[in-house]
C-alpha positions, 0 to 999 in steps of 0.5 A: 658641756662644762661647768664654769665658775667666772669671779665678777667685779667692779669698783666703777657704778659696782651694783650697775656692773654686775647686775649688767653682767648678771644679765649678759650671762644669763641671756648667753647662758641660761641659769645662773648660780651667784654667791653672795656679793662681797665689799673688798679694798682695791688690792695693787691700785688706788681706788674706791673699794669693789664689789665682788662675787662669783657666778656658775653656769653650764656653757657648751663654748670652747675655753677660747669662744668663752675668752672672747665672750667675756673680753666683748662683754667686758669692753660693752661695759667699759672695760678697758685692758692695757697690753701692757703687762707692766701697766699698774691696774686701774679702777674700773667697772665689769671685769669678768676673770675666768676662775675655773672651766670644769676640772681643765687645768692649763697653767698659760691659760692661768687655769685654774686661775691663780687668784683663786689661792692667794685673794680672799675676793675670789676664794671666799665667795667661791667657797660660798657658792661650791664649798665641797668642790674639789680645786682641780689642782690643791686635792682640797675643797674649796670650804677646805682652802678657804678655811686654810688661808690667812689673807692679808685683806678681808671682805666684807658680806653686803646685802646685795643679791643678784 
């Protein structure tokens, strides 16, 4: 069994879009820990702003299973992902971003994701749900990454619950 902690977003019907994922992991998962939701400006694309968080749940699948789980459930909610790695992101509702699978570290994998270091979108809810764990890769608690980063864009805490 690994723990697994997934960032969450969309900036299309955002409330709809998470609670829709919130449901999709808790009927494949069981218990679900949620952070608190945060409002954040669409970063690298033009767009409303999104609503972000990030979930933690046990789950018995391989990192592989876990992957196809999420681009299924993604595409079930309308997530549409260009091959094209030089295609400009695009607004969009459930996007589900794998942020850490236990303490597995694989960089091709983009595990730990990157994200995690360098957008306030994922650290600061990540530090809301898990502050003393320890990032697989930075021998720092995500609370200590947190308080260490200065970002450029800032989020804002909202009165949504899941």
């Amino acid at each position: 069994m690994t723990y697994v902690y997934l960032g969450l977003g969309a900036n299309i019907e955002p409330q709809t879009s998470l609670q829709a994922g919130i449901v999709e992991l808790r009927a494949a998962f069981g218990r679900v820990e949620a952070s608190p939701v945060y409002l954040a400006p669409a970063v690298g694309m033009d767009g409303p702003d999104f609503l972000n968080m990030v979930v933690g749940f046990e789950c018995l699948m391989s990192h592989p299973q876990l992957m196809a789980w999420i681009r299924t459930t993604e595409t079930k909610y309308g997530r549409q992902r260009s091959l094209d790695s030089s295609h400009k992101p695009t607004s969009h509702g459930l996007d589900m971003d794998l942020l850490l699978f236990g303490d597995w570290v694989d960089e091709q994998a983009k595990v730990p994701r990157p994200d995690i270091l360098t957008c306030a979108y994922v650290l600061q809810p990540l530090a809301d749900l898990v502050p003393n764990l320890m990032h697989p890769t930075q021998a720092k608690t995500i609370r200590e990454l947190n308080d260490s980063c200065n970002f450029d864009h800032a989020v804002l805490p909202t009165q949504h619950h899941f």
